[in-house]
N, C-alpha and C positions, 0 to 999 in steps of 0.2 A: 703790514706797511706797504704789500703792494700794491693795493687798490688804491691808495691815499698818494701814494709815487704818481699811479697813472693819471687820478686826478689833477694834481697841478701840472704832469703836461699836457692834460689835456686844454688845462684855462689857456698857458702860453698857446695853445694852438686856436683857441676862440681867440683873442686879440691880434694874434698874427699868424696866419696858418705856412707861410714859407720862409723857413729859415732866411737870416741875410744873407747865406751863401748862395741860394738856387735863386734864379732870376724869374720873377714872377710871369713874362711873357712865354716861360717854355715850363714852367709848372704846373703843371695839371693834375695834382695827388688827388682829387674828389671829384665825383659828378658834381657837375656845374651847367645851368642853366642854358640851351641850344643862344648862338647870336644875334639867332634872328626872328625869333619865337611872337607867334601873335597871341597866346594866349600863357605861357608859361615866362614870364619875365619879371623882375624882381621886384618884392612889394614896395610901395614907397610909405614908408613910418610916415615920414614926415605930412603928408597931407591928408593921411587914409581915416575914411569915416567915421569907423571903429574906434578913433582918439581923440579926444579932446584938446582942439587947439586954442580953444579962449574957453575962458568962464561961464559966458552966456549957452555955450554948446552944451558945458558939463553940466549944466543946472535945467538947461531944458530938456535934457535928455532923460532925468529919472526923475520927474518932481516931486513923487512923492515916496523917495528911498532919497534922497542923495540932501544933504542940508542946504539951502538957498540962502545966497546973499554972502554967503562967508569968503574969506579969505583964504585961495589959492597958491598954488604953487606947481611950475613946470619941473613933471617928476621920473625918472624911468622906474622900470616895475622894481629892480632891485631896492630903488631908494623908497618906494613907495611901503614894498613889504618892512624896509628898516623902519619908518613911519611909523607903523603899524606896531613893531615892536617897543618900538621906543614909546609909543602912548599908552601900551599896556604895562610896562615894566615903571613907568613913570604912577601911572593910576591905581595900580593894585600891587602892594607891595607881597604877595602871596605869587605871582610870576614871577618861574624861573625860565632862563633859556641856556641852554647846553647843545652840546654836538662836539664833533670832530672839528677843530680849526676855527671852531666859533667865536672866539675868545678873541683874535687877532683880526676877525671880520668875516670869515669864511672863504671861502676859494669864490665865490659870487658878491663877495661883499656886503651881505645882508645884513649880520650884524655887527657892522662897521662903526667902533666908536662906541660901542654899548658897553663892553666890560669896562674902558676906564671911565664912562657915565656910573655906572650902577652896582660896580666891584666886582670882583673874583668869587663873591658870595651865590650871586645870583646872575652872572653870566661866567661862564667859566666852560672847559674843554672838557673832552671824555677821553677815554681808550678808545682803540680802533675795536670796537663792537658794537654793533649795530641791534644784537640782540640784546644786551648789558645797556645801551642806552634807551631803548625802548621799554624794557621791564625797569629801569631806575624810574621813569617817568610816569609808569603806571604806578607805581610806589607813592609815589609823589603825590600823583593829581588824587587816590584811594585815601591822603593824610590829609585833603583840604589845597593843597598848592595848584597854582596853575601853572602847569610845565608844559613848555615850548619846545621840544626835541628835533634836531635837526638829524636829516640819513643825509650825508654831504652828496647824493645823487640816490636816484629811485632804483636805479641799477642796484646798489645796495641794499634794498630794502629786506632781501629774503631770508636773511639771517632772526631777523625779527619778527619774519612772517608769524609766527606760535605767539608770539608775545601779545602780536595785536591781535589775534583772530582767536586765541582759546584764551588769552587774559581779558584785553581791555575790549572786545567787543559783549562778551558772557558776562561783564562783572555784574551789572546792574540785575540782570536775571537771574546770576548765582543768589545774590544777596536779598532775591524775594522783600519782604516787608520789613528789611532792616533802614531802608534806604540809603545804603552804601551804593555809589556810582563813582564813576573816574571822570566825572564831568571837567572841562577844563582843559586836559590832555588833547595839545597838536601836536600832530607829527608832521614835518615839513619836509618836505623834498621834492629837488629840482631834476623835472622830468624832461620826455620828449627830445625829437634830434635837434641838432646843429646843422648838420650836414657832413660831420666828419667824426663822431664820437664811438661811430664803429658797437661793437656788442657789449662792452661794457658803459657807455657812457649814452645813452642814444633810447632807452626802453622805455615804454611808456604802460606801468604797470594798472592803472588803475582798475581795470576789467575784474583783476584776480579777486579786490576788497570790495566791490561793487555788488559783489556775491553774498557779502556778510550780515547778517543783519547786525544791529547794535555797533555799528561802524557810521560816521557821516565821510564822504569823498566829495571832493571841492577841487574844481581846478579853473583859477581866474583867466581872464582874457588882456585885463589891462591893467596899469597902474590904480586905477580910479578902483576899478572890482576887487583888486587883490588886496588893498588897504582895508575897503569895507568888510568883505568876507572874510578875513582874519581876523580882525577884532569879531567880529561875530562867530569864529570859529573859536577864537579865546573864551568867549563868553559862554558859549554855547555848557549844555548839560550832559552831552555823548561826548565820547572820544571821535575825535576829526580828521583825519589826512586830509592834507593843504598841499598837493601834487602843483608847480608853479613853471611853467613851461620856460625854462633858460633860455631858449632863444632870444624870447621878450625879455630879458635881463635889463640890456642895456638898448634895442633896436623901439621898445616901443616906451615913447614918451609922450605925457598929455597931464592938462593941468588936474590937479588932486586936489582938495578940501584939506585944508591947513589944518582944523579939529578933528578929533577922533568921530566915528561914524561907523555903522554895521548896517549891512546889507544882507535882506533875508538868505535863509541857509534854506531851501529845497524850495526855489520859487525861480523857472525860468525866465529869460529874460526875451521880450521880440525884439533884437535891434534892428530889424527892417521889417517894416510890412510889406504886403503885396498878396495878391488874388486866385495864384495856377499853382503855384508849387513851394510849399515847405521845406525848407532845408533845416536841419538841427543840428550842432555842432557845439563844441565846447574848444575852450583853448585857443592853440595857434593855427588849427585848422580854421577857425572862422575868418580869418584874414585871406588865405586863399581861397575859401567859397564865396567871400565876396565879392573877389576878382570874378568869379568865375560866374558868380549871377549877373555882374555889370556885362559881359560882354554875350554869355545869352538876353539878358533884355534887349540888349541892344540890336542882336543878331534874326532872335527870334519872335519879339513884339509881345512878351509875354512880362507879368510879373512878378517877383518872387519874396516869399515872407522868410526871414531869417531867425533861428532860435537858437540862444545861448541859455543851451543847458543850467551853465554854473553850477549848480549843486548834480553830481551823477549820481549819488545814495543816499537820500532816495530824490528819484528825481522827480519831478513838476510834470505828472500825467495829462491834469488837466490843462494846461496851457499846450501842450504837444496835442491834445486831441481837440482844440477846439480848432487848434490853426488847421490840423489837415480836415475839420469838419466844413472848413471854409473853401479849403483851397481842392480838395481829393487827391492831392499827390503828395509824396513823400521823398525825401531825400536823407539817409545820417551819414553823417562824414565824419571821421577821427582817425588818428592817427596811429593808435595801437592797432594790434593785429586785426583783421576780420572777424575769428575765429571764436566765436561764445563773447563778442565783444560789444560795448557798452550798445553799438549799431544793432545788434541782433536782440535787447530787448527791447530796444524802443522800437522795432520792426514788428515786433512780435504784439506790443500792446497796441498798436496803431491796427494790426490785423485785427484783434480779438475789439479794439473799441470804435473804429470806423471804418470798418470793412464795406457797411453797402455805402460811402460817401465816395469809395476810393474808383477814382478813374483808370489808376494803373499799380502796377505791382510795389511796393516800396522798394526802392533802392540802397545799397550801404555801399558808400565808399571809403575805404580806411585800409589800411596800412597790409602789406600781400601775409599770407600765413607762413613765414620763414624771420629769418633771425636777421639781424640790423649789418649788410655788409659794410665795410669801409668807403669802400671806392662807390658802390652802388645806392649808398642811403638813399639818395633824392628821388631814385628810379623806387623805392619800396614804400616810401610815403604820400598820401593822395597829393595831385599837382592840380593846377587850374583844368589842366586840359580832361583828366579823367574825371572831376565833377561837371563839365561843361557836357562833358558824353553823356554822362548820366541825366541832365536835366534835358538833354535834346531825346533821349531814349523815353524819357519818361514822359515828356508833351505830346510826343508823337505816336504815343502808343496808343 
């Protein structure tokens, strides 16, 4: 019960981080952004490229992934991933969804209104086990069901480490030519920091399952992506971690496709071109290297191509090597550790498949090799200014 304690204070502390007693002008419990920062200053949702502020945006942006012509709707990521659930629990009566809290909505809200849509049969709560719900759900999806398992935070995840890594990643190859598979099977959970969620709430584990074979790892950027790559992770034929960056819960909003829709699973995405330097990123990290390529183009006269991963296992080689075939420089940014991290294979095949293109050494910016402090989160997660370093070290080289 005590992780499940920490988590709801931790949500009260994502809607309000100072109690009504302490006065917010002399509260300072978290790093927080310098006052007068040229390149480190706060994203703005509301007008940033990365989102879709009218229909026309959304539809030209993917023409041929994303459905044209349909009817929209202004959505944040929470609502969006509920979307998503609610069109699969609606369309295949073989989806189940479970978790801790689930049943009530979740401590993020995501399956909000679904148990008294679709009953206590097929959305319903667990015990606090994390390895108990991950092996019910490998159960499940090995009997034909499509179960949707929620870890109420990635921080939790490691109790069921065994379950996904020697059950539902093996099954398909235990079962040789029986064709038993655990296709179906998501696992959801909300990763990455806040800015205050300190060692337990704040990890961003994907690196660890990235390792796996017979595992897919998906982690969306927007409302619009995390709608489509669910249903496609629902569909899909592997077992999928669906890692969903809480930050973007409620901060990133943009309109979404009214009808259900999937978006390919290991096919990156270029949401900026440009001519000098690749950058690759998944998540919430792409919103700060955004920032941080607007104000080197601006600075340095140069232009920079952007790559949204989406799928990390297995990820989109060829679109990664054709962009630094184009451009010879390299950038990965994310926000879990450095350390054997998702940045150190895509550095590595960027070596081994365009080495004589490359003009300069690949760079990884992501998160320092130590544990998520309280006070210091923001100082351990990449910020604009140490991508901007990186793309100034790597023009000039």
């Amino acid at each position: 019960m005590h992780h499940l304690r920490c988590a709801r204070r931790s949500i009260q502390h994502l809607k309000d981080p100072f109690p009504s007693h302490i006065s917010r002008s002399r509260a300072l419990p978290y790093s927080s952004l310098p006052p007068k920062a040229r390149l480190n200053i706060p994203i703005d949702y509301a007008t940033h490229p990365l989102l879709h502020q009218s229909p026309s945006s959304l539809f030209a942006s993917s023409p041929h992934e994303l459905p044209q012509s349909v009817p929209t709707a202004r959505l944040n990521l929470f609502q969006a991933i509920n979307s998503a659930l609610r069109h699969s629990l609606l369309s295949d009566d073989r989806t189940l969804l479970f978790g801790e809290d689930v049943a009530f909505g979740g401590v993020f809200r995501c399956s909000m209104n679904l148990a008294s849509e679709f009953g206590p049969e097929r959305v319903f709560n667990t015990p606090l086990s994390e390895q108990g719900i991950v092996g019910f759900a490998i159960g499940c999806a090995a009997q034909g069901m499509r179960p949707i398992a929620e870890i109420q935070f990635a921080d939790y995840v490691y109790p069921a480490f065994d379950q996904l890594v020697n059950e539902a990643a093996k099954w398909r190859f235990r079962e040789g030519g029986t064709g038993g598979n655990v296709g179906g099977l998501v696992v959801r959970m909300p990763a990455g920091g806040v800015g205050h969620g300190a060692l337990y709430h704040s990890q961003s584990p994907e690196a660890l399952f990235t390792h796996v074979p017979g595992l897919r790892v998906v982690m969306p950027r927007s409302p619009s992506q995390a709608k489509g790559l669910l249903l496609a992770a629902i569909a899909c034929e592997d077992p999928v971690l669906f890692l969903e960056p809480k930050i973007l819960y409620r901060a990133a909003v943009e309109h979404v496709p009214v009808e259900g829709y999937e978006l390919p699973l290991g096919k990156a995405e270029v949401v900026k071109t440009g001519g000098d330097i690749t950058v690759v990123s998944y998540g919430h990290p792409l919103y700060t290297a955004y920032q941080a390529i607007q104000a080197a183009e601006r600075d340095l006269g140069i232009s920079i191509e952007l790559i949204d991963l989406r799928t990390l296992y297995p990820w989109d080689r060829p679109a990664v090597l054709e962009s630094v075939h184009k451009t010879g420089r390299a950038i990965v940014v994310h926000e879990s550790m450095v350390n054997a991290g998702v940045g150190a294979e895509v550095a590595a095949s960027i070596q081994e498949g365009a080495f004589l293109r490359l003009e300069a050494p690949v760079q990884r910016v992501a998160g320092w090799s130590t544990h998520m402090g309280l006070v210091y989160e923001r100082f351990n997660i990449p910020d604009v200014a140490r991508i901007y370093d990186a793309i100034k070290r790597t023009v000039e080289f």
